[in-house]
C-alpha positions in Angstrom: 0.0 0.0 0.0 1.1 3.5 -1.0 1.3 6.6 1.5 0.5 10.3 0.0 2.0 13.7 1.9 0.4 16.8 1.9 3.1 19.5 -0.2 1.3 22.2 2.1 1.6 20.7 5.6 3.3 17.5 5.9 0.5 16.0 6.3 0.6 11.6 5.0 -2.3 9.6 4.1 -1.8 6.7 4.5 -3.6 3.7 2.6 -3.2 1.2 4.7 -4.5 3.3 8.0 -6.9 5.1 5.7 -8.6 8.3 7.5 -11.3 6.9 10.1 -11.5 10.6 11.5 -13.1 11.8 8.8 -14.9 8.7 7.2 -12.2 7.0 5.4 -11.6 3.7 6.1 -8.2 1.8 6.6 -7.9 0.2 3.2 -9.2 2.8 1.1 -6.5 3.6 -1.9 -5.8 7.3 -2.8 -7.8 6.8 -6.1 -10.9 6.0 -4.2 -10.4 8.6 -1.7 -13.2 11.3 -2.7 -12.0 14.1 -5.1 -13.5 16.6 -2.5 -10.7 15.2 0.6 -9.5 18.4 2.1 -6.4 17.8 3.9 -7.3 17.3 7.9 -4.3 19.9 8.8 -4.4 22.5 6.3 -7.5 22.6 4.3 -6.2 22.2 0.9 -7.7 19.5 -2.1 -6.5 16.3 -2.9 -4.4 17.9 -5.7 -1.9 19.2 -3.3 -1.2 15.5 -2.5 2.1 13.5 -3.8 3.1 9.6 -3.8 5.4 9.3 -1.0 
């Protein structure tokens, strides 16, 4: 599983942990992450977002 940082923040996503916070579960790949994810820490879109 892949891991995705945040260019803004620092911020990783991580597939494998997914985002339960905010209604992501573990598992859930970056291409099925919806397009309207804002960051957790900053705010920003998925766009902002590169394979780590």
């Amino acid at each position: 599983m892949k891991s995705y940082i945040c260019t803004v923040c620092g911020y990783v996503y991580s597939e494998e942990q997914g985002d339960p916070d905010n209604g992501i579960a573990a598992g859930t790949l970056w291409a099925d992450v919806p397009e309207d994810f804002l960051c957790p820490l900053c705010g920003v879109g998925k766009d902002m977002f590169e394979e780590q």
